[in-house]
C-alpha positions in Angstrom: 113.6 98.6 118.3 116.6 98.3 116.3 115.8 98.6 112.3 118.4 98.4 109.4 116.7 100.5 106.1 118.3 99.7 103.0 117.2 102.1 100.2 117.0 104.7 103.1 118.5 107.5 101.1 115.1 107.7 98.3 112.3 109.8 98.8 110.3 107.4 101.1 113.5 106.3 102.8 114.3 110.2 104.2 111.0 110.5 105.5 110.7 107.1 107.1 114.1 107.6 108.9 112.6 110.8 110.8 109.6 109.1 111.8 111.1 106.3 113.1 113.9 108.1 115.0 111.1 110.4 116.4 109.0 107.3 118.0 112.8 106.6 119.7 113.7 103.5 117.3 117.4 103.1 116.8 118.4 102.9 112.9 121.1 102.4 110.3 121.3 101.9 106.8 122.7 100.1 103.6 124.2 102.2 101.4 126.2 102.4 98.5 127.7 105.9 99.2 128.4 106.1 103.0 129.3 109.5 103.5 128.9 112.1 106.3 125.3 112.9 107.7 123.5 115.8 109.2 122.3 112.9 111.8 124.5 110.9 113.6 122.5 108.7 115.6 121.8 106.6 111.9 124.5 104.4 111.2 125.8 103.5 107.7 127.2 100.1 105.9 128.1 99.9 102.4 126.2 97.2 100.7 126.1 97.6 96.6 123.0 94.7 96.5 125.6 92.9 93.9 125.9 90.2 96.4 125.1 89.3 100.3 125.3 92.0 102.3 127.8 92.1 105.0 126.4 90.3 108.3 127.9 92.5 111.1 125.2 94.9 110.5 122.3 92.6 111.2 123.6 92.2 114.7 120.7 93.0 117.5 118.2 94.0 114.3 115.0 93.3 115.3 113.6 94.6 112.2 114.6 94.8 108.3 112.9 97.7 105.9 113.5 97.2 102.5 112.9 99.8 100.0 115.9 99.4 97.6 115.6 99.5 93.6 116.1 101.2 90.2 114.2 103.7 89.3 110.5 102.7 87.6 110.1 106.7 86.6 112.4 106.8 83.6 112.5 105.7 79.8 112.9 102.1 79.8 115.3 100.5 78.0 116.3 97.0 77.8 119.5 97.7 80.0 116.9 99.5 82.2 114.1 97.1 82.7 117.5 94.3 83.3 118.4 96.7 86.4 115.1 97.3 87.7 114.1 93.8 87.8 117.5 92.8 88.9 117.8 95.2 91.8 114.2 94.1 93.2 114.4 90.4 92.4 118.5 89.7 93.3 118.8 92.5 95.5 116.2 91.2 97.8 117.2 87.4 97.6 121.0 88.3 98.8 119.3 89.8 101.4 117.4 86.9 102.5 120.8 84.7 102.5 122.9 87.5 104.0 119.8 87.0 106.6 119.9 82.9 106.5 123.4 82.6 107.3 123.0 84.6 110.5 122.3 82.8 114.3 119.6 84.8 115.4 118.1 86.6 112.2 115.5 89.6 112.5 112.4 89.1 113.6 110.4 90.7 110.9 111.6 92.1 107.3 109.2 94.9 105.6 109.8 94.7 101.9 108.6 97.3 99.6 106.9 96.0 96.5 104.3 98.3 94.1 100.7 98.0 92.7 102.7 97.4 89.4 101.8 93.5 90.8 98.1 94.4 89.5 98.5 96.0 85.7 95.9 97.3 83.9 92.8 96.3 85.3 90.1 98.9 83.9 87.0 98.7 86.4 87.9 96.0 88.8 88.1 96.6 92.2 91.6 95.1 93.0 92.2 93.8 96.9 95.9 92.1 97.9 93.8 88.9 96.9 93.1 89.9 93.8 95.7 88.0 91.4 99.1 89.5 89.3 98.3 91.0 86.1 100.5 90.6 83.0 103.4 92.4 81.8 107.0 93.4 83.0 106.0 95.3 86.5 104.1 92.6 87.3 106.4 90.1 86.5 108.6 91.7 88.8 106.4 92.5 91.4 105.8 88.7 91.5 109.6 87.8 91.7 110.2 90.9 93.8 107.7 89.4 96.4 108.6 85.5 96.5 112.2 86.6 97.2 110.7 88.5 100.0 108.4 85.4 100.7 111.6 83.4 101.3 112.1 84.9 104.9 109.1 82.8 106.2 111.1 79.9 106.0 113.8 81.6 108.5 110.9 82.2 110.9 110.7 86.0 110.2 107.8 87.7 109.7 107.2 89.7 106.3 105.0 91.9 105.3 105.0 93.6 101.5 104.1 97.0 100.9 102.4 97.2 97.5 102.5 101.3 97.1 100.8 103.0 94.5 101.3 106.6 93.5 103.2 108.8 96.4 102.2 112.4 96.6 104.6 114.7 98.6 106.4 117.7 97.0 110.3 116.4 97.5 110.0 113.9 95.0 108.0 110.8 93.3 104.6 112.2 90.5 103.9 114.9 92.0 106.7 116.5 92.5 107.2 116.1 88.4 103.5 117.5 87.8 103.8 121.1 89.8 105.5 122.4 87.7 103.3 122.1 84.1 100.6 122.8 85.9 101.6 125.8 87.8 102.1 127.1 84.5 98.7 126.5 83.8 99.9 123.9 81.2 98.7 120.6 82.9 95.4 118.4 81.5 94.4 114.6 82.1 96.6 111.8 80.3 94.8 110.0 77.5 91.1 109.7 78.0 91.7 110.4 81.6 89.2 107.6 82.7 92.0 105.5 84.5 91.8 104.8 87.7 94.8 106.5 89.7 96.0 104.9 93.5 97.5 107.4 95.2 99.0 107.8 98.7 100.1 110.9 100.9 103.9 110.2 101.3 103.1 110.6 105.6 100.2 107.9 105.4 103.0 105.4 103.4 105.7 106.7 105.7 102.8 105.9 109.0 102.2 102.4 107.0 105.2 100.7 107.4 105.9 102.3 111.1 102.4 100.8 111.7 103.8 97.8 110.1 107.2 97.9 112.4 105.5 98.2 115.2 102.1 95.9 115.0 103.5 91.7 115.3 99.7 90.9 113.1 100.8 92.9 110.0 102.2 90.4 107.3 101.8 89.3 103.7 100.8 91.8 101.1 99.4 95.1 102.3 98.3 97.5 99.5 100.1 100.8 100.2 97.3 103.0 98.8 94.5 105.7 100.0 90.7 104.3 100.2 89.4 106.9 97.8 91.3 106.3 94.3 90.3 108.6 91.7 90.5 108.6 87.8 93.2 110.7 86.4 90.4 113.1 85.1 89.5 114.0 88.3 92.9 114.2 90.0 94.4 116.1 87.2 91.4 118.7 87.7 91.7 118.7 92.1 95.0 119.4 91.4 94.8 122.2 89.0 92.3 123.5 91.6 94.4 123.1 94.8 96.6 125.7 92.7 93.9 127.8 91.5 95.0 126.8 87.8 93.3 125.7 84.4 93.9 122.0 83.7 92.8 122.5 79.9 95.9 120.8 77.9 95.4 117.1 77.7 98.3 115.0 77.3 97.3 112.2 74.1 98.5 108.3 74.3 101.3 109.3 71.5 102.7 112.1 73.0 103.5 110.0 76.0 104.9 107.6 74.0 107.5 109.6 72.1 108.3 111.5 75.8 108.6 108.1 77.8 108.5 105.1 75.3 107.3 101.7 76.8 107.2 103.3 80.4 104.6 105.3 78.9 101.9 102.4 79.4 102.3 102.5 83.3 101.1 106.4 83.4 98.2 105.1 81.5 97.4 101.9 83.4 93.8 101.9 85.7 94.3 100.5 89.2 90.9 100.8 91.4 93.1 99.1 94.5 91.5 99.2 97.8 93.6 99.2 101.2 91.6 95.7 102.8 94.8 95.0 104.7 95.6 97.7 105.8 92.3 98.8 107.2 91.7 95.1 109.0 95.2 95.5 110.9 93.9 98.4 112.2 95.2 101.3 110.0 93.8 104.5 110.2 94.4 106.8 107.1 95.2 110.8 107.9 94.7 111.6 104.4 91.8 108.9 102.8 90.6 111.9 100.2 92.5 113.5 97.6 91.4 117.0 97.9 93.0 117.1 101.7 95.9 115.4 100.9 96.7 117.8 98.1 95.8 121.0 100.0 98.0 119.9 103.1 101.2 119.2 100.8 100.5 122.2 98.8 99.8 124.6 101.6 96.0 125.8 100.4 92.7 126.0 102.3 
């Protein structure tokens, strides 16, 4: 199939290219920085998400993916939050009109979106049925998803990705954890008792090629391992993947003078099960944490 990636230069988007060009699917990208690549056989159009995107790329897509959007993993400010809801919500509905004003649109669009939608939930076991929580993430999640939503009415089918926490080693939270705790300096955040959804970056990345390639995958699909843990217990797997003491914890305050209002999203609980995912037919490579970490991390 033919599939146009916007966002495809992040740290999901790398991976997802090489999956995809290795199950023979042609792809190209939106980018704000064309510029040369080690691959050739991706192509590349400038779009800056400011405003429709440029139809001549859309020609013969049979699929859109897209991942595009500011940063969540930084100190918000108020010029901050603007761009992170305005890439998601905007971005995505230029897309849908660069999409509307075509004569044969895609046949399917793949948005990300992010178990931000679900806030802090403590206990509750959270499904894609489960409702939005409150807040600014999920108030974005929510706008984020009905642009996305909007494609239905173009006859395309759309499916969002609602990803919780990535694990792989090139980027995303674990990549900014190794190195504390390597030093033997990490601990659990707060009281530790939140509930953590995590996901091995090739299980996301195996997700939305599942979700390419599979016509009954639409509507929300949580983009998260079966087996969440609390942040107790994954800082202490981790800290014994790398034969490390996980002694230090890490108190409400001190994350609030390191990462200000941002720092409520480190502390948030999300129990979030995969329903969707697992009734299309998904079948997880990494559903425990313990694996998952000793496979990135190269341990037995």
């Amino acid at each position: 199939m033919n599939i146009l990636i916007t966002g495809a230069t992040g740290f999901i988007g790398k991976r997802l290219i090489e999956r995809l060009l290795e199950r023979r699917h042609f792809v190209s990208i939106f980018t704000r920085k064309v510029e040369p690549r080690d691959d050739r056989n991706v192509g590349q159009y400038f779009w800056d998400m400011k405003a429709p995107a440029p139809t001549e790329p859309f020609r013969e897509v049979d699929v859109v993916i897209h991942l595009a959007g500011e940063p969540v993993a930084q100190r918000w400010s108020d010029e901050v939050k603007h761009k992170i809801r305005e890439s998601r919500e905007m971005g995505t509905r230029y897309l849908i009109e660069s999409m509307a004003r075509l004569s044969s649109p895609p046949k399917t669009l793949i948005s990300a979106s992010a178990s931000g939608y679900y806030g802090d939930r403590g206990e509750e076991v959270l499904t894609e049925s489960s409702l939005p929580g409150s807040g600014f993430l999920p108030e974005v999640c929510v706008a984020w998803e009905t642009e996305a939503s909007r494609a239905r009415q173009l006859g395309i089918r759309m499916a969002a990705i609602r990803t919780g926490i990535v694990l792989g080693t090139e980027g995303g939270a674990l990549a900014q954890m190794l190195p504390p705790f390597r030093f033997g300096a990490g601990g659990k955040l707060g009281s530790g008792q939140q509930w953590m959804s995590w996901i091995h970056l090739d299980d996301l990345v195996d997700m939305y090629v599942h979700a390419v390639e599979n016509d009954s995958v639409s509507g929300p699909v949580n983009g998260v391992a079966p087996h969440p843990v609390r942040n107790e217990e994954f800082t202490e797997t981790l800290a014994r993947t790398l034969h490390r003491p996980a002694i230090i914890p890490v108190p409400e305050f001190a994350l609030r003078l390191l990462f200000g209002e941002m720092s409520r999203v480190l502390l948030e609980s999300q129990r979030i099960q995969p329903e969707a995912a697992q009734n299309f037919g998904f079948e997880f490579r990494y559903p425990k944490l313990g694996p998952a970490l000793a496979q990135l991390l190269k341990t037995p």
